[in-house]
N, C-alpha and C positions, 0 to 999 in steps of 0.2 A: 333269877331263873324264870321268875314267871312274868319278866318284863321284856326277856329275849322271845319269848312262846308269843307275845302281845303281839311284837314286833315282827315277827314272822308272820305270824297270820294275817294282820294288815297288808304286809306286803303280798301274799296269796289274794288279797283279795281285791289290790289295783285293779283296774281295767291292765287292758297288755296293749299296748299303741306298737306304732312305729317306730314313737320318737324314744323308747324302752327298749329298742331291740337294736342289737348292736347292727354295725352298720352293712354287712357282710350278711347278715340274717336280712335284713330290713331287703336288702337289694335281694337274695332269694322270694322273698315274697311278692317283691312287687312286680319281677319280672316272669312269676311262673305261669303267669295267665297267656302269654304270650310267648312260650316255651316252646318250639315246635317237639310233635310226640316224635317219639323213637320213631325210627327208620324214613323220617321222611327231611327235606333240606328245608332251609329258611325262605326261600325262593319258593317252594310247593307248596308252606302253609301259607304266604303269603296270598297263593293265587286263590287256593280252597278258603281263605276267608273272604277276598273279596267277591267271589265268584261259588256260592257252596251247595248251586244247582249243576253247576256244568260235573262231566264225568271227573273226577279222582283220577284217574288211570290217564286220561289226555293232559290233565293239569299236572301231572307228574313228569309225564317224559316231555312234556313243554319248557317245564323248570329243568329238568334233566340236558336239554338239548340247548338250552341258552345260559347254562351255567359252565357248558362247554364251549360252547360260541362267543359269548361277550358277558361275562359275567358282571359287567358295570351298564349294562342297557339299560334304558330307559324306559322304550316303550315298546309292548311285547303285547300281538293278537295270535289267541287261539282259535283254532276251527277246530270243532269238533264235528266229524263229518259220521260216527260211526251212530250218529242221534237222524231224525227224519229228518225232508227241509222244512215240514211246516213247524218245527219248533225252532226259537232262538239258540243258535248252535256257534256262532261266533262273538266273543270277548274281548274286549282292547284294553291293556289293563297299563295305566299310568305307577310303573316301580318306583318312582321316586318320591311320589305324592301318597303313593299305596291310595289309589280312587281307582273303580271299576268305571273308565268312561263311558264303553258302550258294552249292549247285551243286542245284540243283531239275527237278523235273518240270514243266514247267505245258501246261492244256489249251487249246484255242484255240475260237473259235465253230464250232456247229453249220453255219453258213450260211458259214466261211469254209474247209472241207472236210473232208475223213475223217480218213485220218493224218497228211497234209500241209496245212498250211492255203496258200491260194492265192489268196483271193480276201481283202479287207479294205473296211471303209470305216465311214463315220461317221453311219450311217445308221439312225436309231430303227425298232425292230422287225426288223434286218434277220438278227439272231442272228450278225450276223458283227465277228471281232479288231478291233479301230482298233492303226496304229500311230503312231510320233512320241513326242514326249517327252510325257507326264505328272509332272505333280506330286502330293505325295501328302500328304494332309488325313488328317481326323478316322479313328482306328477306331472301330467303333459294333456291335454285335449286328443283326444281319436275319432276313430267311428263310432266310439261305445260312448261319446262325451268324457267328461272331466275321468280321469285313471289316473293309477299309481303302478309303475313296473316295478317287475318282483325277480332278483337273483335267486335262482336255486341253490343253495351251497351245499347239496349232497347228489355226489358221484353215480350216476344209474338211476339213483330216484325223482331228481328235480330240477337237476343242474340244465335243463335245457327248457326252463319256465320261459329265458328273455326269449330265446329263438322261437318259442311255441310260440310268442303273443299272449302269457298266460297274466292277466294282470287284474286289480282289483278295479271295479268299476259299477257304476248304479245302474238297475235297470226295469223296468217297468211291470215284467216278471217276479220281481223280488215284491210280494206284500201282500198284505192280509186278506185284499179282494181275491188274489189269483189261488189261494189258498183254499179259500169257501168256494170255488167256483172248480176247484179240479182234484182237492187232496193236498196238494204239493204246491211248492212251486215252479217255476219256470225253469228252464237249463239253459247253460251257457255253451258255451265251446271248450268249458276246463276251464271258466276263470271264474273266482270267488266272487259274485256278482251281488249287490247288497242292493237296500231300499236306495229310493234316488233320492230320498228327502235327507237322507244322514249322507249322502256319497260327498260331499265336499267337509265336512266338518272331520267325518270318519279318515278319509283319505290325509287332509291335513293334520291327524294328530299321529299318524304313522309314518309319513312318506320320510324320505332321507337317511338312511341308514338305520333304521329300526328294524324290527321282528318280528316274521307270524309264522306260526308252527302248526301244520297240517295234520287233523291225529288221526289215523284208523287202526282197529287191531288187526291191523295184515300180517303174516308172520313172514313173511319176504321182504318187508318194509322194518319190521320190527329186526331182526338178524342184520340190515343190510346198510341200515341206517349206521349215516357217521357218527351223527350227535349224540347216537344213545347207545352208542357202543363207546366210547368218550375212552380214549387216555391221554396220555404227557405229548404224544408227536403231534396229535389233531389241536391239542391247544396250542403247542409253542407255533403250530404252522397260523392258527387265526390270530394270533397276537403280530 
């Protein structure tokens, strides 16, 4: 009797390893640090760790819109447009490597406000942002130098990016000098226009059938949007 009590209490007093815990236990512990919390996807905590300054609310319906669209992407940039432009407001996040490549400046339309943009739409000639998700095609040389054309693929809200001209491209207006010198930076005609020293690195780690996702809390954007209203016909049709 009192060599069973020894016996036990030795065993209370092991350390408690991994290599003690059966294996089912072993894999709960080692995967809970990395467990996304209730109510959010694997894809959204993914972006909120590499990225855990940009908005919550943009990195959500970014995951939300591309988990509807092409849920095996690879390389996926957010704009968060409802932040100023003189802070970094655009992310280009490598999914398969899970690395944040870039943390960017980008500028927004003329006709979609000053420091803040507020105003959006899909409107030729209107100098103003579109949001929604984009896909992204050819780089090619312009007027604006080296660029990357951008698909709209939501109905009413974007779908008319190629016809606008609306495209990714570097510009002299995007950076830190023009920032101290006016508040803000520079405006485009509606297109996400970045520093010129990252425009070919940035360009080339997205162009060709990748993904950038425009975020504002518009509520006519929000209701009217394909991606984030997401069911079975909008997938089986991008598949």
């Amino acid at each position: 009797m009192m060599l069973t009590f020894k016996i036990a209490a030795l065993l209370v007093s092991l350390p408690l390893t991994l290599s003690t815990i059966p294996v089912h236990a072993a894999n709960f512990f080692a995967n809970s640090a990395t467990t996304p919390p209730p109510g959010t996807s694997p894809l959204h905590h993914q972006l909120k760790q590499l990225a855990p300054q940009a908005s919550p609310d943009a990195l959500r319906m970014a995951a939300q819109a591309l988990s509807c669209a092409d849920p095996d992407a690879e390389r996926l940039a957010v704009i968060d447009y409802s932040l100023p432009s003189s802070e970094p407001r655009m992310w280009v996040f490598d999914l398969k490597q899970h690395e944040l490549l870039f943390e960017e400046l980008v500028s927004h339309g003329q006709g979609s406000g000053d420091a803040l943009a507020e105003v959006f739409s899909n409107t030729p000639d209107s100098h103003q942002s579109s949001l929604g998700l984009f896909r992204t095609m050819n780089s090619y040389y312009g007027s604006n130098g080296y660029s990357l054309r951008l698909e709209g693929l939501e109905p009413t809200v974007n779908d008319l990016a190629y016809e606008r001209a609306i495209v990714i491209h570097g510009a002299d207006y995007v950076s830190e000098d023009f920032i101290t010198q006016t508040g803000r930076l520079g405006r485009s005609h509606g297109c996400p226009a970045v520093r010129t020293d990252v425009t070919y690195s940035l360009i080339d780690s997205i162009k060709e059938e990748q993904y950038v996702f425009a975020y504002y809390p518009d509520p006519a954007f929000l209701a009217e949007s394909t991606y984030l209203n997401c069911n079975n016909d909008t997938q089986m049709a991008q598949r």
